[in-house]
Every structure is written in C-alpha cells, then in structure tokens.
DSSP file (Angstrom, degrees, kcal/mol; ACC not computed):
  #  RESIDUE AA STRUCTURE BP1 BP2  ACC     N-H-->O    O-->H-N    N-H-->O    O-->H-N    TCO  KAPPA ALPHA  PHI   PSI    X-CA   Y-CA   Z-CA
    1    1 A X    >         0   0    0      0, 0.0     3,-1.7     0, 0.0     4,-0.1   0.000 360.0 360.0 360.0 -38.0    0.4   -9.1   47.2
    2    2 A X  T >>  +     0   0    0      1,-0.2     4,-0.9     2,-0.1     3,-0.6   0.503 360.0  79.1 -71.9   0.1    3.2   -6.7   47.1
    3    3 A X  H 3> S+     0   0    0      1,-0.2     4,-4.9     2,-0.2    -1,-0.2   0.792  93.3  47.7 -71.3 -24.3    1.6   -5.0   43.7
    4    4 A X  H <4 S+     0   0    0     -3,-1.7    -1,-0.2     1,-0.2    -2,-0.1   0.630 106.2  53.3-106.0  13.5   -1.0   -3.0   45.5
    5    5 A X  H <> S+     0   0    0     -3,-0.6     4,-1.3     2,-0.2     3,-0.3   0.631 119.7  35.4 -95.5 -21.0    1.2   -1.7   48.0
    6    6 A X  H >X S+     0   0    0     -4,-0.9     4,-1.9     2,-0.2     3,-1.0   0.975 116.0  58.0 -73.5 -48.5    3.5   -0.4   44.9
    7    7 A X  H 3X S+     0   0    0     -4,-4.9     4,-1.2     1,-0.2    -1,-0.2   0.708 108.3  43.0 -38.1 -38.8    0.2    0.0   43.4
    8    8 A X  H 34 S+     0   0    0     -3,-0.3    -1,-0.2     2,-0.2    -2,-0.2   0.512 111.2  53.0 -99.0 -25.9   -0.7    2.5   46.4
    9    9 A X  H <X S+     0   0    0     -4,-1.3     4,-1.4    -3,-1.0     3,-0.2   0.868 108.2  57.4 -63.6 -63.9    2.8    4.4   46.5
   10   10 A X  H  X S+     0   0    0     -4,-1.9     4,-2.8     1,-0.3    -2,-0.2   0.776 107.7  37.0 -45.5 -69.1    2.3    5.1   42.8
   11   11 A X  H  X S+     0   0    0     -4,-1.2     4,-1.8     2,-0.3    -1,-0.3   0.478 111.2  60.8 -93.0 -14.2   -1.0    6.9   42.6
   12   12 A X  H  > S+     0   0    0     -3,-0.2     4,-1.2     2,-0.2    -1,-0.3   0.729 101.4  49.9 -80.7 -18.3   -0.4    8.6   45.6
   13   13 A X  H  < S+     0   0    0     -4,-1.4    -2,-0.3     2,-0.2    -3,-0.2   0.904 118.1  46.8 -78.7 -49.4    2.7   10.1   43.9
   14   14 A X  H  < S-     0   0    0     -4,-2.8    -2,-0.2     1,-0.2    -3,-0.2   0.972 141.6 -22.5 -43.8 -64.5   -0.1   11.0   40.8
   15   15 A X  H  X  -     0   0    0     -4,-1.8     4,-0.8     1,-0.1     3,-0.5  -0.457  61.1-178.6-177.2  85.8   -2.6   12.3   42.7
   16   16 A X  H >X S+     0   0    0     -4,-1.2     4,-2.7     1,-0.3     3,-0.5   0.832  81.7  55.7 -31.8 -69.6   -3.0   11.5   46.4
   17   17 A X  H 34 S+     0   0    0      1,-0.2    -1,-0.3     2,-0.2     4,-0.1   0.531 120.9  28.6 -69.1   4.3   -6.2   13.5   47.2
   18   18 A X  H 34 S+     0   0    0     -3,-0.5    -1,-0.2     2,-0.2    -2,-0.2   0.679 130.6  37.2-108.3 -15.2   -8.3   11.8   44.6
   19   19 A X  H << S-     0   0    0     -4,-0.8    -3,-0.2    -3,-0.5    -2,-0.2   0.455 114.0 -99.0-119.7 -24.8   -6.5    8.4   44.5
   20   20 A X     <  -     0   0    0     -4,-2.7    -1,-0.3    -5,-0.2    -2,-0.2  -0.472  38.0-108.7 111.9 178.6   -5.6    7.8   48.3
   21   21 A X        -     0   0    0     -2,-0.2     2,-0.6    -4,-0.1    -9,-0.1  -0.306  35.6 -86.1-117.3-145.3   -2.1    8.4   49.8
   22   22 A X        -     0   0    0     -2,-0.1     2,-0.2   -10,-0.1   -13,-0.1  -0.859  24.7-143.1-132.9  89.5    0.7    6.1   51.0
   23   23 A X    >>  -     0   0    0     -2,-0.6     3,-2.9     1,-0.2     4,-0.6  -0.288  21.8-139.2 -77.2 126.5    0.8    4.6   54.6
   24   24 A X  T 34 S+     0   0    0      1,-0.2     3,-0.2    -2,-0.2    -1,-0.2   0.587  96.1  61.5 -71.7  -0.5    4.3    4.6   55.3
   25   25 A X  T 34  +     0   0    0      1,-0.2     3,-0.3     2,-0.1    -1,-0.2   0.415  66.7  94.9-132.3  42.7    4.2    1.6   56.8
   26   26 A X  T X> S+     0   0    0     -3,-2.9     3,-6.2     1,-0.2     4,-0.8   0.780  74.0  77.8 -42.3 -40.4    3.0   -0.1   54.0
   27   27 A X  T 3< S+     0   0    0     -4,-0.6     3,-0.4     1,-0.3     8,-0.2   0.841  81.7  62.7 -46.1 -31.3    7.0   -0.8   53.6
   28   28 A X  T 34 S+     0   0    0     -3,-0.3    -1,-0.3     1,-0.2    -2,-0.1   0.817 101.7  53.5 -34.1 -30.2    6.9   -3.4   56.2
   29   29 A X  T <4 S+     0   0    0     -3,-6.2    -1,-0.2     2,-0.1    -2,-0.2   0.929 101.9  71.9 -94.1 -38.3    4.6   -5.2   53.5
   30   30 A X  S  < S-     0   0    0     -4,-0.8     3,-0.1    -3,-0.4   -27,-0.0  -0.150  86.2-102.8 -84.2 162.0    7.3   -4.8   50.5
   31   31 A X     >  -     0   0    0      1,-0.1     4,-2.4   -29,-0.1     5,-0.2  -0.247  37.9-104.3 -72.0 178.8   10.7   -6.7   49.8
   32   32 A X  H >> S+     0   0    0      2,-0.2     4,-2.6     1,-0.2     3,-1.0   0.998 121.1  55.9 -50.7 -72.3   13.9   -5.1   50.4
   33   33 A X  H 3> S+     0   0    0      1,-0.3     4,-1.5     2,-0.2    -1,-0.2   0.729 114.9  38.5 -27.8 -39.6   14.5   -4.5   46.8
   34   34 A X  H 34 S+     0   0    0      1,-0.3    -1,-0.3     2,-0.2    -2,-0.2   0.871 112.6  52.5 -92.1 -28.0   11.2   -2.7   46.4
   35   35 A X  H <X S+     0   0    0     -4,-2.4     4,-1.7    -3,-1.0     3,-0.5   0.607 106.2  59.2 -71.6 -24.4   11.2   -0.8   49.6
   36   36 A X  H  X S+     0   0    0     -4,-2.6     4,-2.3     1,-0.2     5,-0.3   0.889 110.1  44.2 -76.7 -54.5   14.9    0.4   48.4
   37   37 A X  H  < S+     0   0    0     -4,-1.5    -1,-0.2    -5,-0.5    -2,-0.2   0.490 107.7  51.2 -72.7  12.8   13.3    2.0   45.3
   38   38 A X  H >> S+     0   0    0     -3,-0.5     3,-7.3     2,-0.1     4,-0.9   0.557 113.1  52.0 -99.4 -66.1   10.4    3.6   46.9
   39   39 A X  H 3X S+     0   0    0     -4,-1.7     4,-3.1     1,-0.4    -2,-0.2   0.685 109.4  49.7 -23.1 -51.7   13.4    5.2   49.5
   40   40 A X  H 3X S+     0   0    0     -4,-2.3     4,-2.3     1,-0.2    -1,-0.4   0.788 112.1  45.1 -69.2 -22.8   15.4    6.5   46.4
   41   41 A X  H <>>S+     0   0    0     -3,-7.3     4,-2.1    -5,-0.3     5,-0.6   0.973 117.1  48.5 -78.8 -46.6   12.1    8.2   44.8
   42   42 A X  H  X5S+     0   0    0     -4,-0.9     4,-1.5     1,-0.2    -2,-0.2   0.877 115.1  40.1 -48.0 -31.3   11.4    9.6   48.5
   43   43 A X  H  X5S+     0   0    0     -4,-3.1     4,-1.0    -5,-0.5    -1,-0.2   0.979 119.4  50.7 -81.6 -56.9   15.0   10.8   48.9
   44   44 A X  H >X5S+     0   0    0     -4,-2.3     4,-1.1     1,-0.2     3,-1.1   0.826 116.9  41.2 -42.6 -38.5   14.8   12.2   44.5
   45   45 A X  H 3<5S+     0   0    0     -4,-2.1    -1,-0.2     1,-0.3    -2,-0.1   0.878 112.3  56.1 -77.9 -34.5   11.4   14.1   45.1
   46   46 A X  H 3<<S+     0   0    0     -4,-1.5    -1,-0.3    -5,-0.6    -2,-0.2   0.703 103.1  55.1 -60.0  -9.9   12.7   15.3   48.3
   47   47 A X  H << S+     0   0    0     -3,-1.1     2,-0.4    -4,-1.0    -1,-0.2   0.729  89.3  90.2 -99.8 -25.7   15.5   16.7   46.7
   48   48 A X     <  -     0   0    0     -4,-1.1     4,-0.1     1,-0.1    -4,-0.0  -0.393  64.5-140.8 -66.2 130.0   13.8   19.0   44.0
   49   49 A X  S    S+     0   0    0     -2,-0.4     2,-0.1     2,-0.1    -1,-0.1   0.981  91.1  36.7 -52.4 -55.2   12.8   22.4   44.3
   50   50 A X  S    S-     0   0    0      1,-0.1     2,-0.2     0, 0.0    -2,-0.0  -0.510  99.2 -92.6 -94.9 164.9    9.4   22.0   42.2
   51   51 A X        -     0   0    0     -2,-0.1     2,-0.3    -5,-0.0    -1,-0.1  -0.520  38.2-157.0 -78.0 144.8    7.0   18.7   42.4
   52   52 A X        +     0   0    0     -2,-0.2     2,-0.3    -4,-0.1    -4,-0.0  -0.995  14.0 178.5-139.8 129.7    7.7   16.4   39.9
   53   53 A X        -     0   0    0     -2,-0.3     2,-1.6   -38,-0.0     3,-0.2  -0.737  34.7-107.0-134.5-176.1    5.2   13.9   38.8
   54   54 A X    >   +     0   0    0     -2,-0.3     3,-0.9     1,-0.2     7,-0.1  -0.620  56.1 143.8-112.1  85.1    5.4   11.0   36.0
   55   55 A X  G >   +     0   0    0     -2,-1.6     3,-1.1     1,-0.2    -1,-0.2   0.444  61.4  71.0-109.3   0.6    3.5   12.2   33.5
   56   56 A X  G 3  S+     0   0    0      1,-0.2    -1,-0.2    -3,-0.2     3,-0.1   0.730 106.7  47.5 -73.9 -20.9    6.0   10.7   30.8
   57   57 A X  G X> S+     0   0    0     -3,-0.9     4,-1.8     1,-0.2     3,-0.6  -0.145  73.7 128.4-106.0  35.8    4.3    7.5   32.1
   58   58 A X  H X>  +     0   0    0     -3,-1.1     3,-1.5     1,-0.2     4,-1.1   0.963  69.1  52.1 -60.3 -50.2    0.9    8.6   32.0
   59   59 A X  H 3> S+     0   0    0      1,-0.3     4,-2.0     2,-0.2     3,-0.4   0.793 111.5  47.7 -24.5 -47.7   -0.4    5.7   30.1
   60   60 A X  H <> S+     0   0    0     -3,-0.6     4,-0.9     2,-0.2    -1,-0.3   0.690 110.2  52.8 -91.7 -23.5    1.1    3.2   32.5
   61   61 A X  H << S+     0   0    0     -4,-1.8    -1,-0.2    -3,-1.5    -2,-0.2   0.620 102.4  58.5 -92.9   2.5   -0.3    5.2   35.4
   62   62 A X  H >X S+     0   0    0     -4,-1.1     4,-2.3    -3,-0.4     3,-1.2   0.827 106.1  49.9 -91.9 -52.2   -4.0    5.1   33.9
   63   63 A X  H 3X S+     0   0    0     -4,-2.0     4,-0.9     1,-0.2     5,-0.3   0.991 111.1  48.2 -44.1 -53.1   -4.0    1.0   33.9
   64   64 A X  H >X S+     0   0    0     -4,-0.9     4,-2.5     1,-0.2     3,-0.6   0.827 105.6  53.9 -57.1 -23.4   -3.0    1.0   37.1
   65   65 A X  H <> S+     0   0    0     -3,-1.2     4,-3.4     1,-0.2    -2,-0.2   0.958 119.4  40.3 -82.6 -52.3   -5.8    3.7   38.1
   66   66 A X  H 3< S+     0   0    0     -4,-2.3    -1,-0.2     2,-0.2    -2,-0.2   0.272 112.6  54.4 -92.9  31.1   -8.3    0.9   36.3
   67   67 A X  H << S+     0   0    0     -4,-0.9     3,-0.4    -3,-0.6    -2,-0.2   0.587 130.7   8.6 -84.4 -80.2   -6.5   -2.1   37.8
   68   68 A X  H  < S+     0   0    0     -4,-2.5    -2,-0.2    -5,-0.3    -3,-0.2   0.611 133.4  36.7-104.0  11.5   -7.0   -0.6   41.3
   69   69 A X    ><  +     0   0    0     -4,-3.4     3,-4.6    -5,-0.1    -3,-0.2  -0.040  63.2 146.3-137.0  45.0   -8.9    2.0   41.4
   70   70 A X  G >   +     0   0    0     -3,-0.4     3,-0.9     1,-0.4    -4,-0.1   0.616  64.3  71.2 -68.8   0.5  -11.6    1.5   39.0
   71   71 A X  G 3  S+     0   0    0      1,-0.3    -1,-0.4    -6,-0.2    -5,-0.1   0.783  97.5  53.6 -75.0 -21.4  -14.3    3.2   40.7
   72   72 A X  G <         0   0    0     -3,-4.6    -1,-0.3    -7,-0.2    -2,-0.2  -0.159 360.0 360.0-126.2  36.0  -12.4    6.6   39.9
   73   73 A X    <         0   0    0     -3,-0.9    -1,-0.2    -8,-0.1    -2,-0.1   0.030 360.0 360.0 -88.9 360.0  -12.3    5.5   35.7
C-alpha cells in the first residue's frame, strides 16, 4: 500500500502539474524508514539553488508513470 504513496512523492518530484502533486500528509500513510527518506530529499532539494530533477533515472520513473499513472502513457 505504501508503494503508491512513494509512487505519488515521486512523480510529483518529475512533474507535479501533469502527474499530480504530493499531499503532505500522505507521510502519516508511510513507515518511518520511508518517511525519513522522503524528509532527506525535502531537506536536499530545499537546499539547492536550481531545481533538480532525476532524470538519471528516467527509465525507472517512466514504469512508474505506466504503473500508476497509465492514463498519461
């Protein structure tokens, strides 16, 4: 269950206005572990001057777009 909230964090770090954002209190929904690694990307993006997306993992963020979001394939 906790995949589609990671799932939902994810693609809103790709690309929120086409893919949906990230209710922040999806974290409730996640374990500690996973809710500690969302924190550290919030606190790493927050920290950068420019927007920084994971486009070294595009491949791995295009299954997930036709895992859960296949309507926008």
């Amino acid at each position: 269950m906790a995949r589609r909230w990671v799932a939902n964090f994810l693609l809103a770090w790709w690309n929120a206005e086409a893919l949906g954002g990230f209710d922040i209190a999806d974290l409730f929904a996640v374990d500690r572990e996973v809710s500690e690694d969302m924190a550290t990307m919030f606190t790493y993006l927050a920290r950068e001057e420019d927007a920084v997306y994971p486009t070294d993992y595009r491949g791995e963020i295009e299954s997930i777009i036709k895992r859960w979001r296949p309507e926008k394939v």
